[in-house]
C-alpha positions as CSV (number, residue, x, y, z in Angstrom):
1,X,137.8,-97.5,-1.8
2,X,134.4,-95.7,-1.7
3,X,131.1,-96.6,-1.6
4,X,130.7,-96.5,-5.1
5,X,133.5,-99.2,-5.7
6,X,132.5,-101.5,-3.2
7,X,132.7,-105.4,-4.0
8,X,130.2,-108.1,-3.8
9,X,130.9,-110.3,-0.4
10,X,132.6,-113.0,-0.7
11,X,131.1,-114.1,2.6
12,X,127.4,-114.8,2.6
13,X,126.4,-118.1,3.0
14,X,122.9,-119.6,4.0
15,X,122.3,-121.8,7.0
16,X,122.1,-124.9,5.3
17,X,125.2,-124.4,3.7
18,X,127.2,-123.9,7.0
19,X,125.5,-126.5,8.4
20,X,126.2,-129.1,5.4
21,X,129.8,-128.1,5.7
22,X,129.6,-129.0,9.6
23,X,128.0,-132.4,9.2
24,X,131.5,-133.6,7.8
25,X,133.3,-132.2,10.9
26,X,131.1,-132.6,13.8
27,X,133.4,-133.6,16.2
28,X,136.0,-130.7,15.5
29,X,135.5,-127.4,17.1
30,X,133.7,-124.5,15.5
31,X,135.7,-121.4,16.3
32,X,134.3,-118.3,14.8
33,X,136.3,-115.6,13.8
34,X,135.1,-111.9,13.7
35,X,137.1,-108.2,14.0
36,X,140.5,-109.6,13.3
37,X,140.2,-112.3,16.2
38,X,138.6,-115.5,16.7
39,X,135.2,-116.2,19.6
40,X,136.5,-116.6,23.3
41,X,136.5,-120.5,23.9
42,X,133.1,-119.7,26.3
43,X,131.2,-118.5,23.9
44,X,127.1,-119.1,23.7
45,X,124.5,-119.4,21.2
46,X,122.1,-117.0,22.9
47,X,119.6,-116.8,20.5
48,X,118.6,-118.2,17.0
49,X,115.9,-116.2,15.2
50,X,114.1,-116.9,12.0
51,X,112.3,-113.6,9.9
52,X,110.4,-113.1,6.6
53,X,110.5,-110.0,5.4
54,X,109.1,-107.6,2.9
55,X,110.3,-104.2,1.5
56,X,110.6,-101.4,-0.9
57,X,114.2,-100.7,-2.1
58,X,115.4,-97.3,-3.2
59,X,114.3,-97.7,-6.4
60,X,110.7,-98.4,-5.7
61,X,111.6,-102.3,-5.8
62,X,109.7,-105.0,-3.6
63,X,112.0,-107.6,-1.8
64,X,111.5,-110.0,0.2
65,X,113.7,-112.6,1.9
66,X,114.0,-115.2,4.2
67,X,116.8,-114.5,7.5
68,X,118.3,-116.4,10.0
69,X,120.0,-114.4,13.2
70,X,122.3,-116.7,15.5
71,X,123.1,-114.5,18.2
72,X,126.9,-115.1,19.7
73,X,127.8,-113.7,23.0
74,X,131.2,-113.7,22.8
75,X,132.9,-114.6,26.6
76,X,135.2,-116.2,28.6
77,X,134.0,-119.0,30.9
78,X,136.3,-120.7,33.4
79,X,137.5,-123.8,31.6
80,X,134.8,-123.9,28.8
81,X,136.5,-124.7,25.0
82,X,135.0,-123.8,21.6
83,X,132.0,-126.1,21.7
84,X,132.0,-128.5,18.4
85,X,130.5,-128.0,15.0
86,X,127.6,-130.8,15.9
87,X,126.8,-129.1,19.3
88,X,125.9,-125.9,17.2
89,X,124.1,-128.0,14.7
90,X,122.5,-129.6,17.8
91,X,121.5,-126.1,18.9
92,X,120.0,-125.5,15.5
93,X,117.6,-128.4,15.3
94,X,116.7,-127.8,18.5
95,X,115.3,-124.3,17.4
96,X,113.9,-125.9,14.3
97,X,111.6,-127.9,16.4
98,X,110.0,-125.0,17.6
99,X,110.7,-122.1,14.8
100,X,110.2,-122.6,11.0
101,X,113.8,-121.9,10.0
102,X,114.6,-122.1,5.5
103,X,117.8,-123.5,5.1
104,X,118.1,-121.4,1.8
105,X,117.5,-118.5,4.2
106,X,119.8,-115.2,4.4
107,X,122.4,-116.2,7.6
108,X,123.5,-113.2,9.8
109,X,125.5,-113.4,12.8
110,X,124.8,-110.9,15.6
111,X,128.3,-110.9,17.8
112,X,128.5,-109.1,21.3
113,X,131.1,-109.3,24.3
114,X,128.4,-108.1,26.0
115,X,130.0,-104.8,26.5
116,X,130.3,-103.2,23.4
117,X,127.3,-103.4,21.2
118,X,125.9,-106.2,19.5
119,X,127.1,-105.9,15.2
120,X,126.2,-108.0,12.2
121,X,128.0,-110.3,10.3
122,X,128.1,-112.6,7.4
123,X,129.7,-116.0,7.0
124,X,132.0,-117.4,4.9
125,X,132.6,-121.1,4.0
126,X,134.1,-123.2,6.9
127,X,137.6,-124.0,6.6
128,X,138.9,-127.4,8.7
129,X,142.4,-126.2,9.7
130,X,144.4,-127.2,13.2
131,X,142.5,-129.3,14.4
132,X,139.2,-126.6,14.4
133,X,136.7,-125.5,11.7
134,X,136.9,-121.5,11.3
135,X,134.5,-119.9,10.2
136,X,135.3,-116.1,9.5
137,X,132.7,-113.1,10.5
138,X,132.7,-110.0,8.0
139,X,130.7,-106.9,8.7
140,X,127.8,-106.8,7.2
141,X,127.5,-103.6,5.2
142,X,124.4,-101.6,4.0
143,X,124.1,-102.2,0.2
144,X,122.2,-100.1,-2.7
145,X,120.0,-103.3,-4.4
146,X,119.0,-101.7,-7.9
147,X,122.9,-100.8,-7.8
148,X,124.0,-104.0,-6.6
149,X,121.8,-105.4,-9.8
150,X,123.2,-103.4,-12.0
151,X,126.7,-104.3,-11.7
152,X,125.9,-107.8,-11.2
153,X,124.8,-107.4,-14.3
154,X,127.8,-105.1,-16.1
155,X,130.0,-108.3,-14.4
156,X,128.1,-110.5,-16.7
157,X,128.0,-108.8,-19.6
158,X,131.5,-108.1,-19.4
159,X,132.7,-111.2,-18.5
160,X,130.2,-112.9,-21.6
161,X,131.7,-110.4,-23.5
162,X,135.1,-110.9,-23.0
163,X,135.1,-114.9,-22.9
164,X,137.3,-116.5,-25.9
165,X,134.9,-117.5,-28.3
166,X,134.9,-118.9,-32.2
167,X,133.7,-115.4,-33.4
168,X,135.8,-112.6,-31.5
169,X,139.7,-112.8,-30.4
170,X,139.6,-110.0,-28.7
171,X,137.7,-108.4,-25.6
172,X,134.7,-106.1,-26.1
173,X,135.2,-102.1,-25.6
């Protein structure tokens, strides 16, 4: 696969949709999974950041957006296990009493062992399996907006256009 061809993430949720899906688990731990592996059962919340920001795309477009960084410094710590899915909410209200977070906001995940360099991730829904809700990490790649547009909108037209319908039996060309 190229560049050209790349698909739209599947993972990319907002904050207050991760943390809607841990209110119903609270007590269960929350092990992230990033790179093929899940956290180390020490890991921290080291930092929770809130941003608004404003931009030109490439094709001369203004965006802006809403983002929310949780930084995860991924360790071991002597006996420590994957803390729960309402100690991380717990963390994030904590934050929200002192920085303005959106809950519709963009959420990236900024994962280090504190060795190798810190690298961004998206989220995907929460899954309760084993005993533990997983959340899985995927890289979060630079994307062309005007092209991403544009074939958001060629999958809509194509999919409109090839819908059953009264009038046509058959897909579009």
């Amino acid at each position: 696969m190229n560049a050209i061809d790349k698909p739209v993430l599947q993972h990319d949720i907002s904050l207050g949709f991760l943390l809607d899906n841990l209110a119903s688990a609270s007590d269960q731990p929350l092990v992230f999974h990033y790179d093929g592996r899940p956290v180390k059962p020490g890991y921290h919340v080291t930092e929770v950041k809130a941003g608004q920001f404003s931009a030109l795309d490439c094709g001369a477009n203004p965006e802006a957006w809403s983002e929310i960084f949780v930084q995860l410094w991924d360790i071991e710590e002597g006996d420590r296990t994957h803390m729960t899915a309402g100690k991380f909410s717990a963390i994030i209200r904590k934050v929200s009493e002192h920085v303005k977070i959106e809950g519709t906001a963009k959420l990236t995940f900024e994962v280090s062992d504190g060795i190798r360099p810190m690298q961004l991730y998206c989220a995907s829904t929460p899954v309760l399996e084993g005993g533990a809700l997983h959340v899985e990490l995927a890289a979060r790649p630079a994307s062309c907006k005007p092209r991403d547009r544009w074939l958001a909108e060629e999958t809509r037209k194509a999919v409109s256009c090839c819908a059953p319908s009264a009038e046509t039996s058959a897909c579009c060309p």
